[in-house]
C-alpha positions in Angstrom: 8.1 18.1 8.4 5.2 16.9 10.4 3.1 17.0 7.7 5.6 14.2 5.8 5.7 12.2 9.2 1.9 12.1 9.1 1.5 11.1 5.8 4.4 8.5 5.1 3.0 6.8 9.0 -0.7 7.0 7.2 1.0 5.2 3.6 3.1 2.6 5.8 0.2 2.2 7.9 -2.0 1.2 4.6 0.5 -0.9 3.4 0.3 -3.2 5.9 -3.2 -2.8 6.3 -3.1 -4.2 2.8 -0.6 -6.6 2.9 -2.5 -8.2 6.1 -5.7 -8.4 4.6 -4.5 -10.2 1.8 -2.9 -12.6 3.6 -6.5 -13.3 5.4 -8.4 -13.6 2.3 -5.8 -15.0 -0.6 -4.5 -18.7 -0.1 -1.6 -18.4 -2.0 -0.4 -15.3 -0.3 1.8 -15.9 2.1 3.1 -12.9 4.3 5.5 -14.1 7.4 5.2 -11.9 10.3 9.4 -12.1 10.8 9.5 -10.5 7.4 6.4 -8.0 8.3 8.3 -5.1 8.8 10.8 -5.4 5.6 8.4 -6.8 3.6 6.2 -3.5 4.5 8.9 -0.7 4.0 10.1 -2.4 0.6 6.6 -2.4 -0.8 6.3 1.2 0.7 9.2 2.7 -0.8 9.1 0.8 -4.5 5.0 2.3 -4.3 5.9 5.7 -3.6 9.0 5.8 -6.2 6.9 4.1 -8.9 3.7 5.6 -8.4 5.2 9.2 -9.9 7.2 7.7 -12.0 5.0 5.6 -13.5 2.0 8.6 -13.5 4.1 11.0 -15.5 5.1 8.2 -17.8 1.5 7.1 -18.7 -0.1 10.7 -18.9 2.8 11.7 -21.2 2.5 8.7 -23.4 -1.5 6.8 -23.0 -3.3 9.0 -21.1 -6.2 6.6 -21.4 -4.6 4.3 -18.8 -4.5 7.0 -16.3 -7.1 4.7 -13.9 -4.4 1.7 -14.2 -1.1 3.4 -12.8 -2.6 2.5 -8.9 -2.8 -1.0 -10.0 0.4 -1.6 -12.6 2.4 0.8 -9.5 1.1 -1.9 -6.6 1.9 -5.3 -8.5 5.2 -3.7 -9.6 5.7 -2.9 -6.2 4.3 -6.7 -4.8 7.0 -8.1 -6.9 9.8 -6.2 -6.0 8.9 -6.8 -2.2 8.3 -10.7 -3.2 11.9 -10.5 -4.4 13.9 -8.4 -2.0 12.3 -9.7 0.9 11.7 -13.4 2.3 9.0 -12.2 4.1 6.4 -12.4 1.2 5.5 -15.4 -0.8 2.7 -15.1 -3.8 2.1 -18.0 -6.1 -0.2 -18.8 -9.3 -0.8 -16.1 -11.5 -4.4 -15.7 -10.2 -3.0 -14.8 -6.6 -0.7 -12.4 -8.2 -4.0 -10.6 -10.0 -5.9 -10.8 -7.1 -3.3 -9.9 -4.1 -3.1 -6.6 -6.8 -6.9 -5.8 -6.6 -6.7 -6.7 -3.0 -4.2 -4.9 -1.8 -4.6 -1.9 -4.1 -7.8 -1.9 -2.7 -7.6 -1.6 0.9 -4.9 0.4 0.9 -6.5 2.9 -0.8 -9.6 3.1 1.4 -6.8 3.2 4.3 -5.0 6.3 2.9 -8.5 8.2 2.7 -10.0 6.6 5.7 -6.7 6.5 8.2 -6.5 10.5 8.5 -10.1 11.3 9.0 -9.6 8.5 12.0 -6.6 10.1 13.3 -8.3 13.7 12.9 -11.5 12.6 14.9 -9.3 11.5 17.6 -7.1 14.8 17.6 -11.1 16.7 18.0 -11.6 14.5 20.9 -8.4 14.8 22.7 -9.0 18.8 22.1 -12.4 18.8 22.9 -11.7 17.2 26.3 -8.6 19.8 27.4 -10.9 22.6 26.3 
């Protein structure tokens, strides 16, 4: 149980790591911070659904495209947050391509980067009890 808590506070934790840094760098990305939160667990939850489902479907079907299923999962997953949500706003079809790079990007490097983080700190805080 722990183990899920870590992990889904490490995946909404990249999320909005990616989110936010999109709305630095894009123009037309337009991310409120009333609709943070929603905007945030909407893209979280439609990632981790589609992800497997998506996954299974390509491996099964074009197992060449194996490499694309992070990127088709994440604008999938923009979109449905654009549309649930009023918290988001993307437009032009360029933003939309890049916000996907973007955001699939960073919140990649977050998943592998945010534990080893939160692992060094849990070394220190032992280290200095011990």
């Amino acid at each position: 149980m722990v183990r899920f808590l870590i992990r889904a506070v490490i995946f909404l934790g990249s999320a909005a790591l990616g989110l936010w840094v999109a709305s630095l760098v894009l123009e037309g990305f337009t991310l409120t911070w009333q609709g943070l939160l929603v905007t945030v667990l909407v893209f979280a939850a439609a990632q981790s659904i589609l992800l497997p489902f998506i996954m299974k479907l390509t491996a099964r079907n074009a197992p060449a495209f194996l490499g694309g299923v992070g990127l088709l999962s994440t604008f999938v997953a923009l979109l449905i947050a654009s549309v649930v949500g009023n918290g988001l706003v993307i437009s032009g079809w360029q933003t939309w391509i890049l916000a996907t790079l973007v955001v699939w990007l960073v919140t990649a490097v977050a998943t592998v980067t945010l534990p080893l983080l939160l692992l060094r700190r849990v070394v220190k805080q032992r280290g200095a009890r011990g």
